[in-house]
PDB file of N, CA, C and O in Angstrom:
ATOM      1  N   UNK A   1     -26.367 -40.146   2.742  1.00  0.00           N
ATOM      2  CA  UNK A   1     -25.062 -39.732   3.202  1.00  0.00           C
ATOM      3  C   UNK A   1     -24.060 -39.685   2.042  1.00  0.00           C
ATOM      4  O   UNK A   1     -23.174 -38.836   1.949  1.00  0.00           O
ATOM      5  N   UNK A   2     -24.311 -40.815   1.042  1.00  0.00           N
ATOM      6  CA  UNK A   2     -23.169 -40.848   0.351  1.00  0.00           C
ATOM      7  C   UNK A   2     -23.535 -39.186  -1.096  1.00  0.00           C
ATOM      8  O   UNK A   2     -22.541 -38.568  -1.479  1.00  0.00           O
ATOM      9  N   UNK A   3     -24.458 -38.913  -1.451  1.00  0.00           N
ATOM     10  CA  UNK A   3     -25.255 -37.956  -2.074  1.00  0.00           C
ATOM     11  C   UNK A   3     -24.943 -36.145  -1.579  1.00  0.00           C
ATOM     12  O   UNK A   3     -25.241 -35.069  -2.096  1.00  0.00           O
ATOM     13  N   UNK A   4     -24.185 -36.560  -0.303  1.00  0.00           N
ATOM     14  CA  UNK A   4     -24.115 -35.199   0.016  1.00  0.00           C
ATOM     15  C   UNK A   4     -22.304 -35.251   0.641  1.00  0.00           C
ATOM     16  O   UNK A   4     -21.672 -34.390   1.253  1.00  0.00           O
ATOM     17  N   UNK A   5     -21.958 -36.409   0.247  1.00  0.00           N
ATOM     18  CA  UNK A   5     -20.111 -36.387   0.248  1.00  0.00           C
ATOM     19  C   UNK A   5     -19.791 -36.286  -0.886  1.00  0.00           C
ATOM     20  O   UNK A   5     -18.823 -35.531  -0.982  1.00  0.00           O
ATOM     21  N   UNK A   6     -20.263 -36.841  -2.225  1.00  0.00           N
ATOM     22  CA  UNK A   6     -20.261 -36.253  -3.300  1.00  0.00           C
ATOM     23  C   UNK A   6     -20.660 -34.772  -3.791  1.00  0.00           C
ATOM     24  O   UNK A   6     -19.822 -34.144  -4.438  1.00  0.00           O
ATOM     25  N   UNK A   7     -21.612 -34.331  -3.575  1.00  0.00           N
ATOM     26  CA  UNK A   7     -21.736 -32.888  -3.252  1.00  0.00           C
ATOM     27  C   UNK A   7     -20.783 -32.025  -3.409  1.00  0.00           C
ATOM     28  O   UNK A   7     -20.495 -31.279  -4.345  1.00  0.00           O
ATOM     29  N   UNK A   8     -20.082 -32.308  -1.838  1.00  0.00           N
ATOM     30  CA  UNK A   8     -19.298 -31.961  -1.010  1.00  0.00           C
ATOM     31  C   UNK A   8     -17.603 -31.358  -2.044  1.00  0.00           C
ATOM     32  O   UNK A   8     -16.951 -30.325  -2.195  1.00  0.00           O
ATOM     33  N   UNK A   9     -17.575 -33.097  -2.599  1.00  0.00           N
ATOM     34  CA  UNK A   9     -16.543 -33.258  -3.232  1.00  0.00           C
ATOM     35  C   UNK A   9     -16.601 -32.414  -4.822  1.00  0.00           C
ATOM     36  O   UNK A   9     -15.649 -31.887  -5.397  1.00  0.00           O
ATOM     37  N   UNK A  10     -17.664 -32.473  -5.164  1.00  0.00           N
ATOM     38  CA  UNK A  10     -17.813 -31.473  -6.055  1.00  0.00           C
ATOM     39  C   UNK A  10     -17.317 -30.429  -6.200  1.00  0.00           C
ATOM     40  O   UNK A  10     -16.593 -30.062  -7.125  1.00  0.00           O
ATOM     41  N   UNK A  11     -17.798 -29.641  -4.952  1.00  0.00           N
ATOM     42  CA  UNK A  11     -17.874 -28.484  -4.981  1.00  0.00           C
ATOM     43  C   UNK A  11     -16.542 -28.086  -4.480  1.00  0.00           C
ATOM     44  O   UNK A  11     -16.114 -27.029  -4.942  1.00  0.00           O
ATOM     45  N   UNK A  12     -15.655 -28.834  -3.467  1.00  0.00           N
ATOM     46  CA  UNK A  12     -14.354 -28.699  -3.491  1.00  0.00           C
ATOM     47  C   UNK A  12     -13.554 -28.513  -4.622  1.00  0.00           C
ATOM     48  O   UNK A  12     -12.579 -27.762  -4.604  1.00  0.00           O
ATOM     49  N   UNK A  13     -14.008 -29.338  -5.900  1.00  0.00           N
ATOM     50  CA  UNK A  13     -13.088 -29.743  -7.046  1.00  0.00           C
ATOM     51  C   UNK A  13     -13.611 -28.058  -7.984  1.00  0.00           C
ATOM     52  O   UNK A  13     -12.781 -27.261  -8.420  1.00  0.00           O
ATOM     53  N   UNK A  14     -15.160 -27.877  -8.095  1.00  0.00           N
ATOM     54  CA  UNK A  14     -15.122 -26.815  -8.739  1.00  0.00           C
ATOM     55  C   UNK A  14     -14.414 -25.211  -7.937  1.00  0.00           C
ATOM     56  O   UNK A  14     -14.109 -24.276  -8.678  1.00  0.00           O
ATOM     57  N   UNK A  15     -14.275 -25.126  -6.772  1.00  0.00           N
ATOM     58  CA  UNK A  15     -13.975 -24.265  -5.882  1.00  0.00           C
ATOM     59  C   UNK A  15     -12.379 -23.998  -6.300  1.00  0.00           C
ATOM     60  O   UNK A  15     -12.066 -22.872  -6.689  1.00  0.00           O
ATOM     61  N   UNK A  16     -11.303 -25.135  -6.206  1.00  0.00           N
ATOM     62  CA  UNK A  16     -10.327 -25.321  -6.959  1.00  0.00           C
ATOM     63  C   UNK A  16      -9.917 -25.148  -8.107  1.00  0.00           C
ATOM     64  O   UNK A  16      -8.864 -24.605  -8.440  1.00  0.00           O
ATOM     65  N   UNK A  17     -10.840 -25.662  -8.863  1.00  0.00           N
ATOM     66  CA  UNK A  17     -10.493 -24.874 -10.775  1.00  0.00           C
ATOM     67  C   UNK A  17     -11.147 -23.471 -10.265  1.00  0.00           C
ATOM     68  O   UNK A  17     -10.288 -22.592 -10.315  1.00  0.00           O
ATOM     69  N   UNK A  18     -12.053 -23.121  -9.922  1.00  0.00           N
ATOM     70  CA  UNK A  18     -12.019 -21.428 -10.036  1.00  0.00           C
ATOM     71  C   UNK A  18     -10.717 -20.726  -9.553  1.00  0.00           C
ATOM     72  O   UNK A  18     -10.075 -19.824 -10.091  1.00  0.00           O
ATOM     73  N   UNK A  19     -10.494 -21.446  -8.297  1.00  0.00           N
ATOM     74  CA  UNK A  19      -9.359 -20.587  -7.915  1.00  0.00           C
ATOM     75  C   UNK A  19      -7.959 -20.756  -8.671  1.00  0.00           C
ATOM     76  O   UNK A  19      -6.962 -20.319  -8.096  1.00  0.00           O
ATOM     77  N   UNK A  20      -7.778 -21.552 -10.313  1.00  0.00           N
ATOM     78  CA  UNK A  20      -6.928 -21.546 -10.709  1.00  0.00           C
ATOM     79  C   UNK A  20      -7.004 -20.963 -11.626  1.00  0.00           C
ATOM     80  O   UNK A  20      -5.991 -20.549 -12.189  1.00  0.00           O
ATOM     81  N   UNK A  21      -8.256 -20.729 -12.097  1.00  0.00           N
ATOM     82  CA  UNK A  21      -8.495 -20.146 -13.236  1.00  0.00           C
ATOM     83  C   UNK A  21      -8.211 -18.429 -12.695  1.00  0.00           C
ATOM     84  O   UNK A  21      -7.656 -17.818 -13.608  1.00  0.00           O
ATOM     85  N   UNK A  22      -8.408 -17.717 -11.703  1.00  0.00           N
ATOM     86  CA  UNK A  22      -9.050 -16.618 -11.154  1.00  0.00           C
ATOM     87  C   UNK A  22      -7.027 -16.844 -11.012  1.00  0.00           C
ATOM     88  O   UNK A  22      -7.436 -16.309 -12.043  1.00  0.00           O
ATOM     89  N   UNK A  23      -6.441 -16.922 -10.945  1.00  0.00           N
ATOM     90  CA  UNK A  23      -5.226 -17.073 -10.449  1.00  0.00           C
ATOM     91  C   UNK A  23      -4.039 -16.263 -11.806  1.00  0.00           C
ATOM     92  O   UNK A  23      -3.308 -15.305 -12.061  1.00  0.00           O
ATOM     93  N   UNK A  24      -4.645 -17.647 -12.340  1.00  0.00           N
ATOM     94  CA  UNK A  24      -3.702 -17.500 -14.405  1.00  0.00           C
ATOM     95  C   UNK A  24      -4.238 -16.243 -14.598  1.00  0.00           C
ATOM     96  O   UNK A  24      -3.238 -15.574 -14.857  1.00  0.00           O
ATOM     97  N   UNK A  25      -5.457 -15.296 -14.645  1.00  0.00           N
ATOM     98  CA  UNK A  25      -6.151 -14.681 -15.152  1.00  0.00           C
ATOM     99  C   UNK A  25      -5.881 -13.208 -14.437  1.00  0.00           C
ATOM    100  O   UNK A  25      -5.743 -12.276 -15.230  1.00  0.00           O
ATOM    101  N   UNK A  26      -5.802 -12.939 -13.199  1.00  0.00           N
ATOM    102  CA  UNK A  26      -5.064 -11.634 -12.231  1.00  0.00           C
ATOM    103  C   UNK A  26      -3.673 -11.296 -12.763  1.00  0.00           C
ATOM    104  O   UNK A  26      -2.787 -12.114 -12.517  1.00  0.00           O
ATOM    105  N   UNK A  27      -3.427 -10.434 -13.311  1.00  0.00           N
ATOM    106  CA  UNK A  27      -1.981  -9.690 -12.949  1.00  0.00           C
ATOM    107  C   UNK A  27      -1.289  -9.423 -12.443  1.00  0.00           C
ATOM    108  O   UNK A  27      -1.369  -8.429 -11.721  1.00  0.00           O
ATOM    109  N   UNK A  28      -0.163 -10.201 -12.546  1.00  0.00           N
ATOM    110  CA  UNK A  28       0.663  -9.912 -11.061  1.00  0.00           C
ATOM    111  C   UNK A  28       1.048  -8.559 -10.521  1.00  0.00           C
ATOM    112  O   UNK A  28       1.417  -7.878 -11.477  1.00  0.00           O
ATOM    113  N   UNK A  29       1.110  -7.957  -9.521  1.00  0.00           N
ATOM    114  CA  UNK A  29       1.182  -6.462  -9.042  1.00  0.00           C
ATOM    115  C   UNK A  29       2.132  -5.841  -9.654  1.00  0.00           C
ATOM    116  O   UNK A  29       3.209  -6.398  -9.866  1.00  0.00           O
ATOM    117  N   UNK A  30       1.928  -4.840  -9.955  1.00  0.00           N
ATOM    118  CA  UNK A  30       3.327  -4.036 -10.251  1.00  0.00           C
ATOM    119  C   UNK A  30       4.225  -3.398  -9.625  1.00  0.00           C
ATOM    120  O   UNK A  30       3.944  -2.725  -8.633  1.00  0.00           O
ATOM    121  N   UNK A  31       5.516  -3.510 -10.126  1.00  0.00           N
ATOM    122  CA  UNK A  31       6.378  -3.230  -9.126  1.00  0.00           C
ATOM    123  C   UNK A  31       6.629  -1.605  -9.365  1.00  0.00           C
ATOM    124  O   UNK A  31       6.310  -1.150 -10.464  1.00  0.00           O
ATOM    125  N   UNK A  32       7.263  -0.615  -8.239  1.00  0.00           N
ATOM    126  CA  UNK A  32       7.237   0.411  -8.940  1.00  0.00           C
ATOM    127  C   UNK A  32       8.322   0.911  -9.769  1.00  0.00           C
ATOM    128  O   UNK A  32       9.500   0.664  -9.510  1.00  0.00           O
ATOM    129  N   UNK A  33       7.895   1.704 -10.894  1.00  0.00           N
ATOM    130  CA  UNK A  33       9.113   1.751 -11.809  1.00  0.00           C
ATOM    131  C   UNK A  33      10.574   2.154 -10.747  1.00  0.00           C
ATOM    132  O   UNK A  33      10.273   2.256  -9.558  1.00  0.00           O
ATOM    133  N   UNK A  34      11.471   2.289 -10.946  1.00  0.00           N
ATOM    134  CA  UNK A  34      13.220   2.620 -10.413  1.00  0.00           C
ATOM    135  C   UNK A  34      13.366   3.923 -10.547  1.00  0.00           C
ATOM    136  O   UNK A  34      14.478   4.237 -10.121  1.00  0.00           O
ATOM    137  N   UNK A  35      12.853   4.707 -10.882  1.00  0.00           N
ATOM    138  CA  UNK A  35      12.944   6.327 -10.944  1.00  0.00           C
ATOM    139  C   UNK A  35      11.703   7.043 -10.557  1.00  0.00           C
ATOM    140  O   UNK A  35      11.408   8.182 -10.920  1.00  0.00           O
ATOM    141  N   UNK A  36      10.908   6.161  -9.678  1.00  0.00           N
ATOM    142  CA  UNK A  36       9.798   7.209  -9.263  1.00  0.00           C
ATOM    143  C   UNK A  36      10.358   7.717  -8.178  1.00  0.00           C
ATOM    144  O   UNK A  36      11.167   7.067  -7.517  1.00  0.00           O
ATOM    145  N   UNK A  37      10.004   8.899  -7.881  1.00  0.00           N
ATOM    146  CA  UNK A  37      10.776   9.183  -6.326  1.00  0.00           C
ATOM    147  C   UNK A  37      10.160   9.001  -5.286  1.00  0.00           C
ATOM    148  O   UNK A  37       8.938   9.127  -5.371  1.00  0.00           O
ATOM    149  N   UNK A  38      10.703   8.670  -4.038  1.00  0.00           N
ATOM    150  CA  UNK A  38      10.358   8.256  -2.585  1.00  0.00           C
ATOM    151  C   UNK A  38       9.499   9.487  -2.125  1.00  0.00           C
ATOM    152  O   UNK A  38       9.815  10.674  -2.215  1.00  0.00           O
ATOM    153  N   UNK A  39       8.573   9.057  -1.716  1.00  0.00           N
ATOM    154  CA  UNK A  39       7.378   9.980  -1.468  1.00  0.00           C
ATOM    155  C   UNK A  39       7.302  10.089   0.223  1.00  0.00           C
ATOM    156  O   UNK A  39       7.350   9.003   0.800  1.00  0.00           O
ATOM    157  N   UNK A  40       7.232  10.826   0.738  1.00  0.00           N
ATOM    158  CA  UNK A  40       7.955  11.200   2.721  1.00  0.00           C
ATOM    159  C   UNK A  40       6.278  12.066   2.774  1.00  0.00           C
ATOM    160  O   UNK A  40       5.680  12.764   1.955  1.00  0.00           O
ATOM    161  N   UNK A  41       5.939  11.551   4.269  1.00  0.00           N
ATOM    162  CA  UNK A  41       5.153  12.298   4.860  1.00  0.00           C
ATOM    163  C   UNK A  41       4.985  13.781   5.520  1.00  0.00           C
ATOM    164  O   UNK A  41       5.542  14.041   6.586  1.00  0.00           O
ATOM    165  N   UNK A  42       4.211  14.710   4.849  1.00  0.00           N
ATOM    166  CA  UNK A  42       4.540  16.123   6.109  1.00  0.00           C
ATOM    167  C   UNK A  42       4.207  15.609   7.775  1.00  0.00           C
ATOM    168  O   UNK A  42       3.203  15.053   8.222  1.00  0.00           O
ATOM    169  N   UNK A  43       5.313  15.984   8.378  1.00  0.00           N
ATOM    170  CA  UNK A  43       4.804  15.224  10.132  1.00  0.00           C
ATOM    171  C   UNK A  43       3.965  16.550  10.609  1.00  0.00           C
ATOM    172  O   UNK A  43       3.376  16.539  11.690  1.00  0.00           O
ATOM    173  N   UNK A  44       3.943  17.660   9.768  1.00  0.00           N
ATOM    174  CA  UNK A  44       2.670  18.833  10.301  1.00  0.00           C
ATOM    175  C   UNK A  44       1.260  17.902   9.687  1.00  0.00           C
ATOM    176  O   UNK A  44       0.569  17.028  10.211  1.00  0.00           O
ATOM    177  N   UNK A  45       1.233  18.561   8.338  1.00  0.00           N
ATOM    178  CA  UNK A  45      -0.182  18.099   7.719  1.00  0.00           C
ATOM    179  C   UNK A  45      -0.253  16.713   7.324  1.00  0.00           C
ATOM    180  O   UNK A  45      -1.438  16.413   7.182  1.00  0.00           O
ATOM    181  N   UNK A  46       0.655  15.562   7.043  1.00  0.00           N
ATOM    182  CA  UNK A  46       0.317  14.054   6.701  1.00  0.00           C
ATOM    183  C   UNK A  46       0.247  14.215   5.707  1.00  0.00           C
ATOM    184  O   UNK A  46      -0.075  13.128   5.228  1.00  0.00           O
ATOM    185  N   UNK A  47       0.386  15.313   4.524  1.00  0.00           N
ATOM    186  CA  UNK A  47       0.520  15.347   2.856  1.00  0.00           C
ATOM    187  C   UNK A  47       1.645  14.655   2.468  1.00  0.00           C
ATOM    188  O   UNK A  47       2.659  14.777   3.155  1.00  0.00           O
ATOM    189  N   UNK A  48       1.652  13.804   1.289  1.00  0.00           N
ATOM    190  CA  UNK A  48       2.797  12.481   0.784  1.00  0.00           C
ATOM    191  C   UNK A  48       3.447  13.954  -0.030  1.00  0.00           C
ATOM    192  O   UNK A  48       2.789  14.810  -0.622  1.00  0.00           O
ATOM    193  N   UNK A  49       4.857  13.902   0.163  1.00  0.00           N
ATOM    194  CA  UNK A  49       5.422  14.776  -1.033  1.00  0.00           C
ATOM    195  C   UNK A  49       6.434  13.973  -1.660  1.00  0.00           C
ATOM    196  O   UNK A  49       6.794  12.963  -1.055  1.00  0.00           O
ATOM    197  N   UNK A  50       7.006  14.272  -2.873  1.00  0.00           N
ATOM    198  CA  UNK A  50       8.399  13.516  -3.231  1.00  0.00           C
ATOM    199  C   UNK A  50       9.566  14.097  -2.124  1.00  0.00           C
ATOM    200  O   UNK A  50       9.676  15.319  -2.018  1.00  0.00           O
ATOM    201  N   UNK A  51      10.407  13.231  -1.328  1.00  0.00           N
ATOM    202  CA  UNK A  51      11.336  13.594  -0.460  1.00  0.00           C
ATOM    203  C   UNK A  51      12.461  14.802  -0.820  1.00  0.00           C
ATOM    204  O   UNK A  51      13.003  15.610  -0.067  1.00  0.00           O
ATOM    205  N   UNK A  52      12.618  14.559  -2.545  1.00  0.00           N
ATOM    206  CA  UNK A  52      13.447  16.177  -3.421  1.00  0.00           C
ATOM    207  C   UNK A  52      12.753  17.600  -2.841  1.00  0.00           C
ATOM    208  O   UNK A  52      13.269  18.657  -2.477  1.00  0.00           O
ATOM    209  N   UNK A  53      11.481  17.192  -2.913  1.00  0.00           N
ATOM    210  CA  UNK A  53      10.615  18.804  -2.610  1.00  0.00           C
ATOM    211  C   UNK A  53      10.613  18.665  -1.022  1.00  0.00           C
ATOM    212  O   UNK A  53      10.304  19.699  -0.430  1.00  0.00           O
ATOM    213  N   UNK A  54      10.864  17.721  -0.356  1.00  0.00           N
ATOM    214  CA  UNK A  54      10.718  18.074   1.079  1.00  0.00           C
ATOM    215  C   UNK A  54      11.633  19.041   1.561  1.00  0.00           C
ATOM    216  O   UNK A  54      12.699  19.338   1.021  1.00  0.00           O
ATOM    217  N   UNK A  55      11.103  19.584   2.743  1.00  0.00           N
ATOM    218  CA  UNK A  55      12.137  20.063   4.276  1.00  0.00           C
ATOM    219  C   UNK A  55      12.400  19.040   5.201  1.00  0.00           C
ATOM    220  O   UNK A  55      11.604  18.178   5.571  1.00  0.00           O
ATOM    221  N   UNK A  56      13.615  19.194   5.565  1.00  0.00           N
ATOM    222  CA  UNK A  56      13.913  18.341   6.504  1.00  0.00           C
ATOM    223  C   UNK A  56      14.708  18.730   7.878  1.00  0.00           C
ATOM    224  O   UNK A  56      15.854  19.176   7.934  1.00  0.00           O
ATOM    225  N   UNK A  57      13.870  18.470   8.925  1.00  0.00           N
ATOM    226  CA  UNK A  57      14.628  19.063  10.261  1.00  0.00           C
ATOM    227  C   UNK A  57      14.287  17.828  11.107  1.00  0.00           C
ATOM    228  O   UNK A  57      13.380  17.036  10.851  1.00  0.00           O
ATOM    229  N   UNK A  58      15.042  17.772  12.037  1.00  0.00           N
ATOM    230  CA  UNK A  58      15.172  16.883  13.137  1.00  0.00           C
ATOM    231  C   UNK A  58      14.998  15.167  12.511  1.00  0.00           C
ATOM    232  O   UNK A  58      14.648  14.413  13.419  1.00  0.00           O
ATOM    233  N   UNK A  59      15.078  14.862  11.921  1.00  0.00           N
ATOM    234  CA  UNK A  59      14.719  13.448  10.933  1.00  0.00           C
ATOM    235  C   UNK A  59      13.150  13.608  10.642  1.00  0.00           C
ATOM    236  O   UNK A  59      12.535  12.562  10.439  1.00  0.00           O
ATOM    237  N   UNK A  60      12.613  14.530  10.613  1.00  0.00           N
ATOM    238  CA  UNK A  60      10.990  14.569  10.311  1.00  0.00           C
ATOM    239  C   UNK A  60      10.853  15.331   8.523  1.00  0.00           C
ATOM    240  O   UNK A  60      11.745  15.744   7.781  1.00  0.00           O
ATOM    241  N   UNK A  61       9.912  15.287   8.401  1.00  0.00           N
ATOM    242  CA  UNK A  61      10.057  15.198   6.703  1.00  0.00           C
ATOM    243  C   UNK A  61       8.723  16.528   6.699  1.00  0.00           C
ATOM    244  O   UNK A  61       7.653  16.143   7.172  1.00  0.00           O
ATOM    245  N   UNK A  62       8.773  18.171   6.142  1.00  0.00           N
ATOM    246  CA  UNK A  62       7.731  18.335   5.919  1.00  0.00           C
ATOM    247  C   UNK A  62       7.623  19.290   4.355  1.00  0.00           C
ATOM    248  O   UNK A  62       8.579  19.479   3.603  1.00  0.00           O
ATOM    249  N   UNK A  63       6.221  19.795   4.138  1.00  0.00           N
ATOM    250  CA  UNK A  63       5.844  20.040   2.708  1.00  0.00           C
ATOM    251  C   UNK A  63       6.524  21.691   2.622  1.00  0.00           C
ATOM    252  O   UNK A  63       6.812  21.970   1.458  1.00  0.00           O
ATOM    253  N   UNK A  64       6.736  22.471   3.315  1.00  0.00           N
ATOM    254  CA  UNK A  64       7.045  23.564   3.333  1.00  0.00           C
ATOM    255  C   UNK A  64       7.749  23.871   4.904  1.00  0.00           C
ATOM    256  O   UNK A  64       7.633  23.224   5.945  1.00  0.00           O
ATOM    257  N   UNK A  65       8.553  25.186   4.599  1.00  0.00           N
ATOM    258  CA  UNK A  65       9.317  25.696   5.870  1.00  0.00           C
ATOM    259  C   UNK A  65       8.258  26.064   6.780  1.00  0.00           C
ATOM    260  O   UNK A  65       8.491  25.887   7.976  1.00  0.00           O
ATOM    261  N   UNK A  66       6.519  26.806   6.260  1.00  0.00           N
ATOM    262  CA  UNK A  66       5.731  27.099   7.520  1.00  0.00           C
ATOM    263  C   UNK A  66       5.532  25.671   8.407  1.00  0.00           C
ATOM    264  O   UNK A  66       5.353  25.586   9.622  1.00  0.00           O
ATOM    265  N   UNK A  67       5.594  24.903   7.710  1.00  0.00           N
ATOM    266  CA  UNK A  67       4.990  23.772   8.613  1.00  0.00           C
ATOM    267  C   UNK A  67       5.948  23.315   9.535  1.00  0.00           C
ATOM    268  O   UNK A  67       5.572  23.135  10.693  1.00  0.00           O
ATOM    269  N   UNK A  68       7.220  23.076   9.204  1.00  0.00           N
ATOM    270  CA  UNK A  68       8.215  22.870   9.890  1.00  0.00           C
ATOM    271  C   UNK A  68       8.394  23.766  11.037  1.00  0.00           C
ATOM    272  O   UNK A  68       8.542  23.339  12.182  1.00  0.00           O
ATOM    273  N   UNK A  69       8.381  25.134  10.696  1.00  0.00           N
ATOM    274  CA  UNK A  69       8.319  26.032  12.011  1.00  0.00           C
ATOM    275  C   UNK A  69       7.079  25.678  13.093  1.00  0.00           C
ATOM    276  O   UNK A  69       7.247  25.603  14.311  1.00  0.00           O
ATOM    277  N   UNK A  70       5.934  25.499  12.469  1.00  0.00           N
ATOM    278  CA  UNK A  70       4.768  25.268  13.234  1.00  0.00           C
ATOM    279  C   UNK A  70       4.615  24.216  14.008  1.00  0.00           C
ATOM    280  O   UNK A  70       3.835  24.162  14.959  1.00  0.00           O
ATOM    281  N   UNK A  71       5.629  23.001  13.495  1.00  0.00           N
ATOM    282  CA  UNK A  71       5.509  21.665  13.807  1.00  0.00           C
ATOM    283  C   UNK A  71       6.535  21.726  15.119  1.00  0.00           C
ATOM    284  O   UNK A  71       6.234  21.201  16.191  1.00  0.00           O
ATOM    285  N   UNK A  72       7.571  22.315  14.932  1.00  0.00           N
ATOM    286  CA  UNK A  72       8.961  22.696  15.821  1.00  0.00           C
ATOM    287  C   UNK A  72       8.128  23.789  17.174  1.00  0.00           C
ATOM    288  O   UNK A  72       8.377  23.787  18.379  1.00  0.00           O
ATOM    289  N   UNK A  73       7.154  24.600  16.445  1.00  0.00           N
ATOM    290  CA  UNK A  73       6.717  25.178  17.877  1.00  0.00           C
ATOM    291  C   UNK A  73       5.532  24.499  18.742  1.00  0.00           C
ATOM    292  O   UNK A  73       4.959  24.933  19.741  1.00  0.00           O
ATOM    293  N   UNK A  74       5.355  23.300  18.036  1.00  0.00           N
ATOM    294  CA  UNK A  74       4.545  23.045  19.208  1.00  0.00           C
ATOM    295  C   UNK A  74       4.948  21.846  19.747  1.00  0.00           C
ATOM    296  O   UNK A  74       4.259  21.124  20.467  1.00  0.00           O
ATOM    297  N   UNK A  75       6.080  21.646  19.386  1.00  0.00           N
ATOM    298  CA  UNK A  75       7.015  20.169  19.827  1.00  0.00           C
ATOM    299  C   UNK A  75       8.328  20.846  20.796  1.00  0.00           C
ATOM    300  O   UNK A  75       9.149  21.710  20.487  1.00  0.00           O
ATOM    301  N   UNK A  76       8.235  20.437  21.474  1.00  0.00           N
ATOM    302  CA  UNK A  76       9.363  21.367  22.174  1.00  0.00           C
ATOM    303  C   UNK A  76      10.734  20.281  22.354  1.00  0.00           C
ATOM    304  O   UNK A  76      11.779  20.685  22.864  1.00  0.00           O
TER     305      UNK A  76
END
């Protein structure tokens, strides 16, 4: 019993330095730069565009005027 609480405890203690080591060693995420532009969904096709190049009707965001018409005619 006592052979396999040591074990136990081991493997807790090495489980712990990995996860500190694996910690120091990851990069923290990056944030995104301040001048990328906000990227808006077409609500026709689901294509990401920058929101500058979007159309915009009814608060919906799309990639071109066909889609917007297309999106508007089948939304009543």
């Amino acid at each position: 019993m006592g052979t396999i609480l040591r074990l136990l405890i081991i493997a807790a203690i090495i489980w712990f330095i990995y996860s500190l080591i694996r910690r120091a060693i990851t990069p923290p995420p990056q944030q995104p730069l301040p001048n990328s532009p906000l990227m808006r969904q077409c609500a026709h096709c689901r294509v990401n565009i920058p929101e500058g190049e979007s159309t915009q009707s009814h608060g919906q965001f799309f990639c071109c005027e066909a889609h917007r018409d297309l999106y508007l005619q089948q939304k009543p």
